[in-house]
C-alpha positions in Angstrom: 181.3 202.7 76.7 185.3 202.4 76.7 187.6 202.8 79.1 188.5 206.4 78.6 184.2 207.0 78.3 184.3 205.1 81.7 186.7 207.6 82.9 184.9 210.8 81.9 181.4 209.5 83.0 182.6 208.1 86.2 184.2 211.4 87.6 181.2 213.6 86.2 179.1 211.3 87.9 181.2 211.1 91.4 181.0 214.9 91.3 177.4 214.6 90.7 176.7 212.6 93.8 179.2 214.8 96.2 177.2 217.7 94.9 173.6 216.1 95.8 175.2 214.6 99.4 176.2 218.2 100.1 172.9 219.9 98.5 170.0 217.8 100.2 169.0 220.6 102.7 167.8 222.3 99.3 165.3 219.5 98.5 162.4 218.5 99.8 162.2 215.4 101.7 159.4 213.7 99.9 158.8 213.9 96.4 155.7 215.7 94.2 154.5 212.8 92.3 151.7 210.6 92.1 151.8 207.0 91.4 152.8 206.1 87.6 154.5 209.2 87.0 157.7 207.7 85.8 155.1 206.3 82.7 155.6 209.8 81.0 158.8 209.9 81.1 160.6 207.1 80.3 159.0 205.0 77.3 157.5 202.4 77.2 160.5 199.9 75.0 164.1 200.4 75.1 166.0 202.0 72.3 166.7 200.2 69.2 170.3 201.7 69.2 172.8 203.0 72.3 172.4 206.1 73.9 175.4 208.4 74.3 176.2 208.6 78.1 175.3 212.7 78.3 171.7 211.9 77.3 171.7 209.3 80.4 173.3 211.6 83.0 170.9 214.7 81.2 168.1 212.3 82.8 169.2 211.9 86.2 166.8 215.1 87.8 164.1 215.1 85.7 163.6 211.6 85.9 165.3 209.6 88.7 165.3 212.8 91.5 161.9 213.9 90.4 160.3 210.9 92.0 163.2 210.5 94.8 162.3 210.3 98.6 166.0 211.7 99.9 166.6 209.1 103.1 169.7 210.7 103.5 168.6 214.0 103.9 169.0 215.9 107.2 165.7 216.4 107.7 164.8 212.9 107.1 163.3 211.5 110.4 161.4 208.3 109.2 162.0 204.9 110.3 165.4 203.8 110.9 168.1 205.4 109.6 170.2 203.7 106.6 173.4 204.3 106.7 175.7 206.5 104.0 179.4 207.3 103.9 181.5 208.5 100.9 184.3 205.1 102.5 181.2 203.3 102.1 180.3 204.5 98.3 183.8 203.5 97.8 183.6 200.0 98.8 180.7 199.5 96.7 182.3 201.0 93.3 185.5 198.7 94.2 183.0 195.7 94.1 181.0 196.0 91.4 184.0 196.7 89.4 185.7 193.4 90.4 181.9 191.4 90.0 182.9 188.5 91.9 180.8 186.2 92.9 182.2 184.8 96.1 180.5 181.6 97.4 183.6 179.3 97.7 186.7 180.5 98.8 188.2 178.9 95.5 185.5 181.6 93.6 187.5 184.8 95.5 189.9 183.8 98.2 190.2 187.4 99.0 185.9 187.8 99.2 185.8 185.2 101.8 188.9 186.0 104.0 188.4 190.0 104.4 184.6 188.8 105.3 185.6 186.3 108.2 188.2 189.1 109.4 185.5 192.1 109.5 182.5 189.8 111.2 185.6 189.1 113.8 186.3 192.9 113.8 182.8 193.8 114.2 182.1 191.4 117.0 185.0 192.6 119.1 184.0 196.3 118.2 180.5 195.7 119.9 181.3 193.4 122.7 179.9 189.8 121.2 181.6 186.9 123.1 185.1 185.5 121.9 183.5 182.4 120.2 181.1 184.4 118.2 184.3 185.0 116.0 186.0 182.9 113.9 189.8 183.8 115.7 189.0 181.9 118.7 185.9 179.7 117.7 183.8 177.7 117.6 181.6 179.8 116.0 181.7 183.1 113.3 179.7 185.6 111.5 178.6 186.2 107.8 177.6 189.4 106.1 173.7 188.6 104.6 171.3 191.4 103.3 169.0 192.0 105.6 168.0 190.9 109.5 165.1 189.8 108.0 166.8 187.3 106.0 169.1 186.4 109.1 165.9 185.6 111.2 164.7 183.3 108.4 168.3 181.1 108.4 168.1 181.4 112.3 164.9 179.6 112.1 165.7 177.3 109.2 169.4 176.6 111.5 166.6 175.9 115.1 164.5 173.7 112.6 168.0 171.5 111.6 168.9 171.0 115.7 165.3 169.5 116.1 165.4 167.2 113.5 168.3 165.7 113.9 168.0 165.3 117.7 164.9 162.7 116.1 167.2 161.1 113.7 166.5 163.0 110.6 167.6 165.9 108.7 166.5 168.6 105.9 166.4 166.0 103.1 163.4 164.9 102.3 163.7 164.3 98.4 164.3 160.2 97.3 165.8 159.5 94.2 163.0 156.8 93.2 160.7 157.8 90.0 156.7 158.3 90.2 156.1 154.4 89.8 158.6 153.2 92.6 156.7 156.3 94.9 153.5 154.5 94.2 154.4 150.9 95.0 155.3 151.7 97.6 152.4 153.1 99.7 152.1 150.7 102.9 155.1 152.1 104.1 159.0 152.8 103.5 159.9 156.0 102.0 156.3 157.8 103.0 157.1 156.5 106.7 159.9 158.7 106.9 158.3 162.1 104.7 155.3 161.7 107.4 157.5 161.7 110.3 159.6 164.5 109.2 156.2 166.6 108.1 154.8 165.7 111.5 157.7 167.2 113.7 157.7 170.3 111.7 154.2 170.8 112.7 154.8 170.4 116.1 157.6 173.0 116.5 157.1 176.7 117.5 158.4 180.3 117.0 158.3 182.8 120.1 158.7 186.5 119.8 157.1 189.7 120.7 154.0 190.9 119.5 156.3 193.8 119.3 159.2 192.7 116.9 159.7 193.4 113.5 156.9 191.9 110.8 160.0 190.1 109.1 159.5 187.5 111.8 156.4 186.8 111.5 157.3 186.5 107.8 160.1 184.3 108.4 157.8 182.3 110.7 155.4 182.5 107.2 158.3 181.2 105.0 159.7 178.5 107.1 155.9 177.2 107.8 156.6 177.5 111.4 153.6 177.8 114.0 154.8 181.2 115.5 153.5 182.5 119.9 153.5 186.8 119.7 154.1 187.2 123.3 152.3 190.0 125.1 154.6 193.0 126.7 155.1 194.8 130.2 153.9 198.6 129.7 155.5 199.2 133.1 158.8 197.4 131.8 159.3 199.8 128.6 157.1 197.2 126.4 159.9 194.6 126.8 158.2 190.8 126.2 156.5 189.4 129.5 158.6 186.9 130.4 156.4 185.2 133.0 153.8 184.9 129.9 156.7 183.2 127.7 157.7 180.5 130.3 153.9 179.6 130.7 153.1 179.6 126.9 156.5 176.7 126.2 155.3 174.7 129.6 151.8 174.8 127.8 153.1 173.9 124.9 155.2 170.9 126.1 152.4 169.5 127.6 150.3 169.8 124.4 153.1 167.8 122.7 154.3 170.9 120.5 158.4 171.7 120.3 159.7 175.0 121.2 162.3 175.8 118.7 163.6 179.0 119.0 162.6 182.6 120.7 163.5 186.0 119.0 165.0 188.3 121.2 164.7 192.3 120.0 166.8 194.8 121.1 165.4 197.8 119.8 162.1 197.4 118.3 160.5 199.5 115.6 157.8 201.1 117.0 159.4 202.4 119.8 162.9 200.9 120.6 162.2 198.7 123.4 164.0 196.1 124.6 163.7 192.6 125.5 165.3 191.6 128.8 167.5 189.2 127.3 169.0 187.7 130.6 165.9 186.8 131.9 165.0 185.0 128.3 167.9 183.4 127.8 168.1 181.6 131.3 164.6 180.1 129.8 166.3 178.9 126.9 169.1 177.5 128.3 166.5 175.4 130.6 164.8 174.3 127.6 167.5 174.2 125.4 166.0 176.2 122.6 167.8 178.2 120.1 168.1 182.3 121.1 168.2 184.9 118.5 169.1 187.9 118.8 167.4 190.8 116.6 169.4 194.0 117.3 169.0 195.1 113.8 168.9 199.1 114.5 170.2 199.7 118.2 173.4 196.6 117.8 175.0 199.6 116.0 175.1 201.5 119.4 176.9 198.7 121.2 180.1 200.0 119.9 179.7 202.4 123.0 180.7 200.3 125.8 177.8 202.2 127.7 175.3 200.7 126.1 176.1 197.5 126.1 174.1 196.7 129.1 171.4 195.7 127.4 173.2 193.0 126.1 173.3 191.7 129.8 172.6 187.7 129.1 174.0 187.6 125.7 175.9 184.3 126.9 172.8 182.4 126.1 172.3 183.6 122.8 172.7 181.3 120.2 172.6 183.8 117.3 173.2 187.6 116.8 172.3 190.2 114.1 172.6 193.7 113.7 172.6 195.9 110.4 175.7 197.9 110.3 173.8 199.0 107.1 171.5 201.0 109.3 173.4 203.2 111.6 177.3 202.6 111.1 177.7 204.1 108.0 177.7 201.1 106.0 175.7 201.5 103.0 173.1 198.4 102.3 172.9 195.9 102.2 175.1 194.7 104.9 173.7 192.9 107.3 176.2 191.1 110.3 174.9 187.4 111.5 176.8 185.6 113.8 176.1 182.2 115.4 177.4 180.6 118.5 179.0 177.2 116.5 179.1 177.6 113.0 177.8 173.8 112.4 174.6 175.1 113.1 174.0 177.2 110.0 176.0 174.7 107.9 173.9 171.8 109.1 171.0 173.8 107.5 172.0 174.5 103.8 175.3 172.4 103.3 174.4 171.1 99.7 177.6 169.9 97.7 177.3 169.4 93.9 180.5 168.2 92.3 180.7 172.0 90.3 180.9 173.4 93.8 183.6 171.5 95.3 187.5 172.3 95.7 190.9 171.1 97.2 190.9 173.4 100.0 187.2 173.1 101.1 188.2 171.4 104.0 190.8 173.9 105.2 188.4 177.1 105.1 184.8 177.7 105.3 182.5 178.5 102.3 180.0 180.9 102.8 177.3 179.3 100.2 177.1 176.9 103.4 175.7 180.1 105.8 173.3 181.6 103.2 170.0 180.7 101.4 171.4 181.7 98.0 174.5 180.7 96.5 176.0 184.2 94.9 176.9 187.0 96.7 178.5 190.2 96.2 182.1 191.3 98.0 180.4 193.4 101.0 183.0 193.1 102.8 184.8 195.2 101.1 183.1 198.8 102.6 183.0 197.2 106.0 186.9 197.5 105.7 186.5 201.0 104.3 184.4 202.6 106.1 185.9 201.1 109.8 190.0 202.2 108.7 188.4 205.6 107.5 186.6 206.5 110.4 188.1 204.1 113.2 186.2 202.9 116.0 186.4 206.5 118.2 184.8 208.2 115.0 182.0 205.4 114.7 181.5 206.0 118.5 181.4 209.4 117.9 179.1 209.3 115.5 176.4 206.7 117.7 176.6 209.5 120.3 176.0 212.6 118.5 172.8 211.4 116.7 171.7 210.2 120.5 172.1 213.8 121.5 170.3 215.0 118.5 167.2 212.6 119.6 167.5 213.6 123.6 167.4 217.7 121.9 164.5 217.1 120.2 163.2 215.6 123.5 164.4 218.6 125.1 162.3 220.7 122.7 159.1 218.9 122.9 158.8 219.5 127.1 158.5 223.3 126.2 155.3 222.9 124.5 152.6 221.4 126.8 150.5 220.5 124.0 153.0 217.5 123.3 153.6 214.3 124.7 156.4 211.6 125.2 154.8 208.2 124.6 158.0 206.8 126.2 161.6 207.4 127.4 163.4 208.2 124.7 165.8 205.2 123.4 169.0 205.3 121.4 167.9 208.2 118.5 164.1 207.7 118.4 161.8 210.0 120.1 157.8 208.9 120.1 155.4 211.4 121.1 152.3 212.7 120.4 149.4 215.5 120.7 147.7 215.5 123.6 144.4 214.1 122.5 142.3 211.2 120.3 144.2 209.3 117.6 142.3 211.1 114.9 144.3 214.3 115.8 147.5 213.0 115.9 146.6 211.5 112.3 145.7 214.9 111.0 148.7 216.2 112.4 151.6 213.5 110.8 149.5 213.7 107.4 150.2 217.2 107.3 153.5 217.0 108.1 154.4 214.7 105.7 152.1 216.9 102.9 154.4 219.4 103.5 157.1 217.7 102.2 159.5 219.2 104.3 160.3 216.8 106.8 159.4 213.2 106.8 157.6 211.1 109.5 156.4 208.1 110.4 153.7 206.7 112.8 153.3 203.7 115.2 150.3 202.3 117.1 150.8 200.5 120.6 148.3 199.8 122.9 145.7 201.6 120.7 147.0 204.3 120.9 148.8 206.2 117.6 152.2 207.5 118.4 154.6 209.8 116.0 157.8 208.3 115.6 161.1 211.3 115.2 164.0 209.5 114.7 167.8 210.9 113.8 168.6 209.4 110.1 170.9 211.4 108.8 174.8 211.5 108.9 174.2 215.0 108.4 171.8 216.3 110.7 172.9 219.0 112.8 171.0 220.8 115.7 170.0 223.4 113.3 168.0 220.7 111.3 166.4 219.5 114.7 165.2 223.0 115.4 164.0 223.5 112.1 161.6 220.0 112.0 160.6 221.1 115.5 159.2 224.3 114.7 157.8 223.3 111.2 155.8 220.4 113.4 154.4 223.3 115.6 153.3 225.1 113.0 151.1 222.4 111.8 150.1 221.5 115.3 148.6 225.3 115.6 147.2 224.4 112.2 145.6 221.1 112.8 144.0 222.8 116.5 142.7 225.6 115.1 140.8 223.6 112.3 139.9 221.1 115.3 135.5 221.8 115.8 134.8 222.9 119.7 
């Protein structure tokens, strides 16, 4: 493909994706396929010779959409919401063409210094304090691609502090061949591997046995012993924090190292929050590391009224948040901050000749806050997407799909077959069928037959709980209405077929 191919294909294509933005209330939510459909239709080895860009584009609906769950359709309700903007789209295109890769400033000067300015924008826009960014120090923020990864580096960065507090660090490599390793088994080199692989398996990960399975997995990754704290019903399932200060005293007296607690604000199943005052004062008495997952609802904190339940963020150590979830961002973009940025760089500073420069040591490189070494020039539709839409319309935006959620609410009091599980938090409504978990089963299976609409379920305290939450950028009330009465009608369905 030239450049004048490049030209033709682009704008058919950009009209192409305007066309299905505009035109997703016509599709069903969920596609008609069963697994290993895509085996028919696309064969089995590539072409021996180029194909001309019209047969490509010709197999965009039969082959791509055919098999296409639309998360960006109004009637999407599964979840969290990922975000989608046409600013956004933009930012994207603009960085794939330039296909930097931007780990040293040297690699992209321009990668790394719009990045530092939008993590300082973004902090200010949701209320972080001033030394969370990089204009007033001593800490700053870097883009990563999920909060899933940002929990792993959190741990990896609490892990770094212990260690060196005993005199060691990450390294535990020795440039001495097999022989040398050998000889020397009374002592010396295996001394120093056996302390470091004893304190790792004395220090421990706390969380809520409510918070997202990425920290369990980053508990997994990072072979850290890992405490799922129990949570108040009567406090909105928020962790117990009387249970959380007893389980670290227990475990100091054991001779085990609390490292670092995980913080939600917003959890999945049903976006409860951790009362992060109460859990940082702990960790500033123990001095362990606070992280701070607000991966869905940190979006919301560009509403100054929501940011009380951010009340104690002075203790945390480290932040995230996805504006790739609800600030019309598109993924991956996920925000990290950290308190003192020689806490992540501690962690993965690794300097091979190759990687060095002669201004390394008058601006950060962001290979030293990541656990890979490329990365792509995100920035860029953070940049976009906040001068398009400004922070009133990204306010306005927060607060409409929060009136959305609190309609449906509004809705689902006039039937008294229905149900909240719980208050209804930031644009997620749980709720439920009166009756056994088997019914409420049947009911979100139909549903989500139906392909109309698109649900998804959460179990807490036994009980199974239907999650509706606003996705969309497009949703209107109109597409609230319509999802409610389409999941009466299979209510009225699923009761009459229930036996008496």
């Amino acid at each position: 493909m030239n450049s004048d191919e490049f030209r033709e294909a682009s704008k058919q294509l950009t009209d192409y994706i305007a066309d299905y933005i505009e035109g997703l209330r016509q599709r069903s939510v969920v596609p008609d396929v069963e697994p290993g459909y895509l085996n028919d239709l696309v064969p089995e080895l590539p072409p021996e010779q180029g194909e001309p860009w019209c047969n490509l584009f010709n197999d965009i609906e039969p082959v791509i959409m055919k098999g296409m769950t639309h998360w960006h359709s109004p009637r999407f309700h599964a979840y969290f919401p990922t975000a989608n903007s046409y600013p956004a789209i933009c930012g994207d295109m603009l960085s794939t063409a330039l296909a930097c890769i931007g780990f040293t400033w040297n690699a992209a000067p321009s990668c790394t210094e719009l990045e530092m300015r939008m993590m300082d924008w973004l902090a200010w826009m949701i209320g972080l304090p001033e030394y969370f960014q990089f204009k007033y120090g001593p800490g700053g923020g870097v883009i990563q691609t999920t909060a899933s990864e940002s929990t792993l580096i959190a741990i990896l960065g609490a892990r770094t502090q212990i260690l060196k507090q005993y005199g060691l660090d990450n390294r535990i490599a020795d440039d001495q061949d097999d022989d040398e390793d050998q000889e020397d088994g009374q002592g010396g080199q295996y001394d120093g591997h056996s302390k470091h692989y004893e304190l790792l398996g004395r220090m421990v990960a706390y969380a809520s046995n409510q918070s997202h399975s990425s920290v369990e997995k980053a508990a997994m990754l990072s072979a850290t012993r890992i405490r799922l704290i129990p949570v108040d019903r009567e406090k909105n399932y928020s962790m117990n924090v009387d249970r959380l200060r007893k389980r670290i005293i227990a475990d100091k007296q054991r001779g085990l190292i609390p490292m670092i607690v995980i913080v939600t604000l917003g959890t999945t199943n049903t976006c409860s929050f951790d009362n992060l005052f109460r859990i940082g004062e702990i960790c500033s008495e123990f001095r362990i590391w606070l992280h701070v997952d607000a991966a869905y609802a940190g979006s919301a904190f560009v509403c100054p009224e929501f940011r009380h339940y951010m009340h104690g963020i002075e203790h945390a150590t480290s932040f995230t948040m996805n504006p790739h979830k609800w600030l019309l961002v598109n993924f991956d973009c996920n925000a990290f901050w950290v308190k003192d940025k020689s806490l992540i760089e501690d962690a993965f500073i690794v300097n091979p000749v190759y990687l060095k420069h002669e201004n390394q040591n008058r601006i950060l490189d962001y290979r030293h806050w990541q656990i890979p070494l490329g990365r792509r020039f995100r920035s860029l539709k953070m940049w976009f997407v906040f001068r398009s839409y400004g922070l009133n319309g990204l306010q306005k935006h927060i607060r409409k799909q929060i009136e959305l959620a609190k309609l449906f609410g509004q809705l689902l009091k006039t039937d008294d077959r229905f149900e909240l599980f719980d208050e209804i938090r930031m644009g997620l409504v749980c709720f439920r069928l009166k009756g056994s978990n088997e019914l409420n089963e049947k009911l979100l299976q139909s549903i989500n037959h139906g392909k109309e609409i698109f649900l998804t379920p959460a179990k807490v305290n036994e009980q199974f709980i239907i999650r509706f939450a606003i996705c969309s950028r497009t949703t209107e009330e109109m597409d609230v209405q319509f999802s409610w009465n389409l999941i009466q009608k299979h209510a009225d369905q699923i009761i009459l077929q229930r036996p008496k």
